[in-house]
Backbone as a chain_set.jsonl record, in Angstrom:
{"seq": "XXXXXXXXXXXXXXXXXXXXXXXXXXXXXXXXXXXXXXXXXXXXXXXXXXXXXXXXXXXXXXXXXXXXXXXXXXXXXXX", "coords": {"N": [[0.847, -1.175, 0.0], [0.565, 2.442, -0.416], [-0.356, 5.247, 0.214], [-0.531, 8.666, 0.209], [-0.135, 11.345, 1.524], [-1.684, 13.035, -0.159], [-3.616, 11.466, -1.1], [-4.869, 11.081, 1.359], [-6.005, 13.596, 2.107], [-7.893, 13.559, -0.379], [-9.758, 11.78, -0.118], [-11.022, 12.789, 2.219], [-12.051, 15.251, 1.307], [-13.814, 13.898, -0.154], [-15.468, 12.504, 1.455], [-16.704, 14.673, 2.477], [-18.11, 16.101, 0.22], [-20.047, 13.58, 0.222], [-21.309, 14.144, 2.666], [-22.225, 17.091, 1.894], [-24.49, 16.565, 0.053], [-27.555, 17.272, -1.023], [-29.965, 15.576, -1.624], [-29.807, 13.435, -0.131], [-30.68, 11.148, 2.338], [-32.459, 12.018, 5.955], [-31.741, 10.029, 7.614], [-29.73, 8.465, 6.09], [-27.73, 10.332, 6.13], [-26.676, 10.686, 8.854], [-26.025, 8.03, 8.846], [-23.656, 8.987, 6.913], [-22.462, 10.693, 8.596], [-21.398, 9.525, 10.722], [-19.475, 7.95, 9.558], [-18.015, 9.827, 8.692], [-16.927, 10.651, 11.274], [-15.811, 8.746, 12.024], [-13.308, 8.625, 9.75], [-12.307, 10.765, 9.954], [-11.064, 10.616, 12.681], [-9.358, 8.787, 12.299], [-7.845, 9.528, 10.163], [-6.509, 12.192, 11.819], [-5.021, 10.531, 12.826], [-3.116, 9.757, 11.652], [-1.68, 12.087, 10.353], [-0.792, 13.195, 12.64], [1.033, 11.052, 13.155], [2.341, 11.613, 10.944], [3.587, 14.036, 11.335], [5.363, 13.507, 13.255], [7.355, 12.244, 12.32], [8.26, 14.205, 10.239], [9.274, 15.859, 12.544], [11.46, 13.887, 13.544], [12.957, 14.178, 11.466], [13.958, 16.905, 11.539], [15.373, 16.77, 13.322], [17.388, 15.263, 12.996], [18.309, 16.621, 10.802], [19.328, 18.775, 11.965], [21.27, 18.391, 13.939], [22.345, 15.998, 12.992], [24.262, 12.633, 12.092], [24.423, 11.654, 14.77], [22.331, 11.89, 16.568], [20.546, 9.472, 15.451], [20.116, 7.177, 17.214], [18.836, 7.824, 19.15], [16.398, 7.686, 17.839], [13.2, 6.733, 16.475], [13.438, 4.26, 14.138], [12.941, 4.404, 11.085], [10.914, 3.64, 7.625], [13.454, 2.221, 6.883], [15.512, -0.777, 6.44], [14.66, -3.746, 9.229], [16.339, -4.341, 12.263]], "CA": [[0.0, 0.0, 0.0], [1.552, 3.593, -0.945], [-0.712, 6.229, 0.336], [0.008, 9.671, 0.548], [-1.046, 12.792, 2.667], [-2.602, 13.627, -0.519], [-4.711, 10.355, -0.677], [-6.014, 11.444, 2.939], [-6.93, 14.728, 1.411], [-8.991, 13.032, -1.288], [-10.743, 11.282, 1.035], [-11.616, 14.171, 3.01], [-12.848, 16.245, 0.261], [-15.088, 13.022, -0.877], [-16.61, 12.561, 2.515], [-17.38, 16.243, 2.506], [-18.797, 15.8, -0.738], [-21.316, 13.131, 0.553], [-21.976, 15.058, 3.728], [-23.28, 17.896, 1.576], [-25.56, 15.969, -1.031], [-28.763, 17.602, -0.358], [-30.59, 14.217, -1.583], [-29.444, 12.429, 1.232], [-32.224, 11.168, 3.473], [-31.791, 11.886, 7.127], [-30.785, 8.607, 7.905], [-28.397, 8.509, 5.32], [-27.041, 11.572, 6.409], [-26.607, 10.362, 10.244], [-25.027, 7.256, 8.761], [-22.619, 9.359, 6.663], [-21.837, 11.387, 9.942], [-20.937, 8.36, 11.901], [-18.867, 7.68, 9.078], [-17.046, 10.92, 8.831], [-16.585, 11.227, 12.551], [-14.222, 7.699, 12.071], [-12.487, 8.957, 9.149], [-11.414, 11.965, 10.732], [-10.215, 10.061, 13.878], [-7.779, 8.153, 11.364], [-6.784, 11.059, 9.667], [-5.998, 12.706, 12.687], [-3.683, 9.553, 13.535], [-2.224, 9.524, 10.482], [-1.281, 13.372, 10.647], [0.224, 12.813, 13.486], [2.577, 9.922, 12.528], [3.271, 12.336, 9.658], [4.03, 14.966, 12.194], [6.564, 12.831, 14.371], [8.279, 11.584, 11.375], [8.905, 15.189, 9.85], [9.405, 16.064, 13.878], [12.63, 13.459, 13.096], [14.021, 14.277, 10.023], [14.212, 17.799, 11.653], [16.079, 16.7, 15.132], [18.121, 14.702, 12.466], [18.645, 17.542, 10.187], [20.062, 19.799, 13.167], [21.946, 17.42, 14.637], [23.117, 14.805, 12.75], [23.831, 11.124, 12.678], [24.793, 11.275, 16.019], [20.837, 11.727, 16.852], [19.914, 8.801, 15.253], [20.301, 5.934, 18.208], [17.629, 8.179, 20.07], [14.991, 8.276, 16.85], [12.374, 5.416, 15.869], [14.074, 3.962, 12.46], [11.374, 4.734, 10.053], [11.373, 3.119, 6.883], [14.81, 1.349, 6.715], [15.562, -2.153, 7.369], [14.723, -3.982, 10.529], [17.159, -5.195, 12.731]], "C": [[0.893, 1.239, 0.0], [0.548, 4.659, -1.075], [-0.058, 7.3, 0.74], [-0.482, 10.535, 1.371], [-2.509, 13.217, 1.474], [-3.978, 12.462, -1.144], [-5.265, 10.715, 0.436], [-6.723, 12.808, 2.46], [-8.064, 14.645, 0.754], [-9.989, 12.747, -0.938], [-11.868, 12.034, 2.06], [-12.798, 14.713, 2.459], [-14.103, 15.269, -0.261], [-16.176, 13.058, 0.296], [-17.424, 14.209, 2.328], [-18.13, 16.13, 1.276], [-20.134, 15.388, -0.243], [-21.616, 13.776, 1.736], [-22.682, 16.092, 3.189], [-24.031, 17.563, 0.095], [-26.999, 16.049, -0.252], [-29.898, 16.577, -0.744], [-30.479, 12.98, -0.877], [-30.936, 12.605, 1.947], [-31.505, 11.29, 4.92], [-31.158, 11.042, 7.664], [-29.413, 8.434, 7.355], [-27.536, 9.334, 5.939], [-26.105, 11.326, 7.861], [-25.64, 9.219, 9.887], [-22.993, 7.522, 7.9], [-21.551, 10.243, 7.834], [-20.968, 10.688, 10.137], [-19.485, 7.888, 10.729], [-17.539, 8.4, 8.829], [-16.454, 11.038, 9.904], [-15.147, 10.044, 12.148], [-13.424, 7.874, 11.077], [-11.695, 9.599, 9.643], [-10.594, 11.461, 12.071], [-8.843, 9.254, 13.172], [-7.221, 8.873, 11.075], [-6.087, 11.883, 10.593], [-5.073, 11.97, 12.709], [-2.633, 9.838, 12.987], [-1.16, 11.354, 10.512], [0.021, 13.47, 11.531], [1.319, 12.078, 13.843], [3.365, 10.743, 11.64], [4.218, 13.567, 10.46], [5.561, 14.678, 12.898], [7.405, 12.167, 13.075], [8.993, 12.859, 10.913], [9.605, 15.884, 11.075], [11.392, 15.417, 13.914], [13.661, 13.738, 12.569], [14.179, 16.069, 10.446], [15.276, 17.984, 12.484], [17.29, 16.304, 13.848], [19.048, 15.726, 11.218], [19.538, 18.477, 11.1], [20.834, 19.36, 13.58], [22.865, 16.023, 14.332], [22.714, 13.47, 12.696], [23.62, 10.693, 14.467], [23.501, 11.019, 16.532], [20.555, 10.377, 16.436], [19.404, 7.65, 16.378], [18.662, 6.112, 19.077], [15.914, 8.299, 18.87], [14.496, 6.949, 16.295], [13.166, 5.574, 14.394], [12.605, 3.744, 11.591], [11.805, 4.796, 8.231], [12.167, 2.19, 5.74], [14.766, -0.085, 7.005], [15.853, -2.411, 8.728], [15.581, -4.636, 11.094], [16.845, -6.131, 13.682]], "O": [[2.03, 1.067, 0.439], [0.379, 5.129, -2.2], [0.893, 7.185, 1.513], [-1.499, 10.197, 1.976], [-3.668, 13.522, 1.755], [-5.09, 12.828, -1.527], [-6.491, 10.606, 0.396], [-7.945, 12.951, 2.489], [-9.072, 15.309, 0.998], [-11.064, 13.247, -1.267], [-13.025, 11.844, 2.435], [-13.976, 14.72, 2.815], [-15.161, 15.728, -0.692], [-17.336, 13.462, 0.219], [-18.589, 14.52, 2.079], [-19.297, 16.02, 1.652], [-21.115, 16.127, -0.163], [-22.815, 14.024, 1.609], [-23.773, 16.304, 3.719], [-24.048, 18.376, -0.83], [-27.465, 15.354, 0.651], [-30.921, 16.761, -0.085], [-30.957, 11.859, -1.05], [-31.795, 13.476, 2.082], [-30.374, 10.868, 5.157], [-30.059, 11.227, 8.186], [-28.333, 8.304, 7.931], [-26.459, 8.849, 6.288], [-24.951, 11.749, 7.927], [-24.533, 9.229, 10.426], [-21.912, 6.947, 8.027], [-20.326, 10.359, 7.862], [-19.802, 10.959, 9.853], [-18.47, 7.481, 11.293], [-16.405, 7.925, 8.762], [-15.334, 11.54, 9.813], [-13.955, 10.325, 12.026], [-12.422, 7.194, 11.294], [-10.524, 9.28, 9.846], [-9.525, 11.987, 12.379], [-7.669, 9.222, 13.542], [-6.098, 9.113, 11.517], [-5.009, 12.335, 10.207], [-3.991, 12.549, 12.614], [-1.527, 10.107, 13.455], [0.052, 11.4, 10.727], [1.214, 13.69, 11.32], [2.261, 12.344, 14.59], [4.588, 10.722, 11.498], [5.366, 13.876, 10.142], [6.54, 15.418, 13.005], [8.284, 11.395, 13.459], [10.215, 12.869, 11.062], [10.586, 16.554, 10.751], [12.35, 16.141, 14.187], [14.846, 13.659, 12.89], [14.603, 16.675, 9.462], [16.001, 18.979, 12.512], [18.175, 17.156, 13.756], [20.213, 15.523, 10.878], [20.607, 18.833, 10.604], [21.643, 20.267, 13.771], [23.644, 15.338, 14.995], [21.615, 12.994, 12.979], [22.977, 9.844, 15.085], [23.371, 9.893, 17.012], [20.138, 9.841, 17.463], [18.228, 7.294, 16.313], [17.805, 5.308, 19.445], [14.811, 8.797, 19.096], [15.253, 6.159, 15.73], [13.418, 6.592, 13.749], [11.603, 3.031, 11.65], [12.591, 5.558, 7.667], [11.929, 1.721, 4.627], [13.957, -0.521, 7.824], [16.715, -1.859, 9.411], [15.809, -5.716, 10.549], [17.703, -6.92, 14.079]]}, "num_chains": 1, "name": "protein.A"}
């Protein structure tokens, strides 16, 4: 799998989409909620992984290799 930030964007913008389709029946509408609310709780996650990763490559940028020992290995092979 090889999503991007701007795959979560997409996503976004679609839910929002069906959230404002004024041919939605209330129900529908309530079930697209419920649906949006758990998107957005992923997306948030995900954000936030993206956050602590660029959070990294910043400590690592300033600082060096020497930083690395102290930084989750992200990406690379596991040892």
């Amino acid at each position: 799998m090889k999503n991007k930030l701007s795959d979560l964007n997409n996503h976004l913008f679609a839910q929002l989409e069906r959230l404002s389709d004024e041919s939605l029946s209330n129900e529908v509408i309530e079930q697209e909620a419920r649906r949006a609310d758990a998107i957005v709780s992923v997306a948030d996650q995900i954000v936030r992984n993206a956050d602590l990763q660029l959070r990294a490559a910043r400590m690592f940028a300033d600082h060096g290799e020497r930083i690395l020992p102290m930084l989750p290995q992200i990406g690379g092979p596991k040892e």
